[in-house]
N, C-alpha and C positions, 0 to 999 in steps of 0.2 A: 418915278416908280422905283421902290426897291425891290429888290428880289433876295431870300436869306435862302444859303446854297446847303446851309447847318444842318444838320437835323436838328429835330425837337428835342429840347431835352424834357426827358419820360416824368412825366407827373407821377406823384408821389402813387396814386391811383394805379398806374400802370405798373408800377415797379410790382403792389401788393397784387397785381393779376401772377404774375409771372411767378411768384414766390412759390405757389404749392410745387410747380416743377422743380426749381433748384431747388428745394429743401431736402427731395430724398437724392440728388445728387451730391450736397451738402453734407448728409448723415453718410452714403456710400463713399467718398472722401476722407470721413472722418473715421471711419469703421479700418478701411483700408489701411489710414497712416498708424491707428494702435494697433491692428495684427501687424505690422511692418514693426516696432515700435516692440513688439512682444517679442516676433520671429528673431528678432536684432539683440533684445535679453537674452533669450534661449540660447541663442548661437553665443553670444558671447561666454554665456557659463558653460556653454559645451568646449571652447576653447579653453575658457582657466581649465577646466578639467582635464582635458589632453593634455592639456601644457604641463601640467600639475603632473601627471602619471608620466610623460616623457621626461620632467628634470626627474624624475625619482629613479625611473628605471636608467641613465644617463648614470645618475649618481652611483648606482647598485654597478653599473658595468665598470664604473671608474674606480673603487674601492681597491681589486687588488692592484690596477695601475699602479694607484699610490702608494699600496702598499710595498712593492718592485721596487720604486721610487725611492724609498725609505729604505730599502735593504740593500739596492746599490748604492747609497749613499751613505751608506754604515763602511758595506766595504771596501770603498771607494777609502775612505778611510781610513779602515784598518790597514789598504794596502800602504799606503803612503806611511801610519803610523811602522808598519812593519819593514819598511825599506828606510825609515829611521834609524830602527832599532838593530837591522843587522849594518848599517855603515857605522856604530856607535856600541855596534854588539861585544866585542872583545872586550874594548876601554870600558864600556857599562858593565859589566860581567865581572871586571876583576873588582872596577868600586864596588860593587856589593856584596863581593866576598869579604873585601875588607872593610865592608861595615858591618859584615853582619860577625866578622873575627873580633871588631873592634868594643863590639854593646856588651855592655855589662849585661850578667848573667841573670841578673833580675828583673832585667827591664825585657820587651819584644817588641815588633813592631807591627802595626795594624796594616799600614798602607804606605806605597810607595808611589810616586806621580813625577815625570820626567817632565818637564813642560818644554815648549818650542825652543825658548832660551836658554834651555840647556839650565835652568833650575830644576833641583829635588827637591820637591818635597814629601815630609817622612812624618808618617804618624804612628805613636806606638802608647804603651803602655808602661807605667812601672810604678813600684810599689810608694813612693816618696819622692820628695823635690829634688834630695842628695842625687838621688839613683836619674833623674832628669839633666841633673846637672853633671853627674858623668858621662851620658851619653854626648851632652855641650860639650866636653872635655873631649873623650873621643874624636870627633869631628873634625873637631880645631885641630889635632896631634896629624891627625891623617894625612897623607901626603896627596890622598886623590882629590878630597873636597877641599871648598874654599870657606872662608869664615862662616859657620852654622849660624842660622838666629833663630831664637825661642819665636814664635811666633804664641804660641798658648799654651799653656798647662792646668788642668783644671782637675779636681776631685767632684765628680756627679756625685750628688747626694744619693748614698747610699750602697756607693764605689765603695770596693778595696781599692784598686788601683787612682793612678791618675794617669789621665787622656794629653798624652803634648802632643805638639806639631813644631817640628822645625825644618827652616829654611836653609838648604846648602849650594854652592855652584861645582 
């Protein structure tokens, strides 16, 4: 004699009794995971939004930070360039008396720029090449600077003058 300890497995018949029950448990599962599924969109675009108005107002607070930032760092700057210029203030001071004794009367200068290395360079103006090439002369004669170099001399169209630049130590 056998004896089967199994259950039955459910004929196709049984299974279709049982179906009207799961069905509305089926649909109430299903209903459940898309409001979850919504709820989970919504919330999600409620955070990009916070997030979104938090970096902004974040950024709005930071603004003068950086701008602080940027003005101690100017004169952060200027103090070091200014503790340069007065250990070098004297010696700097007489060269440019005697460069400014030494330029012909025709010519001036636009700009002056001291660089770390202790290069000048000098931008000016003057009426011709001649009068460029006295300032060259100048330079050279002078007992403070070291050999000048043309770096540029140019007439903009529609100049009187021309625009040079030269290089001195």
């Amino acid at each position: 004699m056998r004896v089967n300890l199994l259950e039955r497995e459910p004929s196709s018949a049984a299974w279709l009794a049982r179906a009207p029950r799961a069905l509305p448990m089926l649909a109430l599962a299903l209903a459940t995971a898309a409001a979850g599924a919504h709820i989970a969109a919504a919330r999600s675009t409620e955070l990009a939004a916070w997030t979104t108005a938090q970096r902004t107002a974040a950024e709005a607070r930071a603004a003068p930070v950086r701008r602080l930032r940027s003005e101690v760092s100017h004169l952060e700057r200027s103090v070091i360039e200014g503790e340069r210029l007065r250990a070098t203030g004297p010696k700097l001071a007489a060269a440019l008396a005697q460069l400014a004794a030494d330029l012909p009367p025709a010519s001036w200068l636009t700009s002056l720029e001291l660089a770390d290395d202790g290069t000048l360079r000098i931008a000016g103006r003057a009426p011709g090449f001649a009068t460029v090439g006295e300032v060259l002369a100048s330079l050279d004669r002078s007992q403070v600077f070291g050999a000048p170099r043309l770096l540029d001399a140019q007439r903009p169209a529609g100049a009187a003058a021309l625009r040079f630049q030269i290089e001195t130590r």
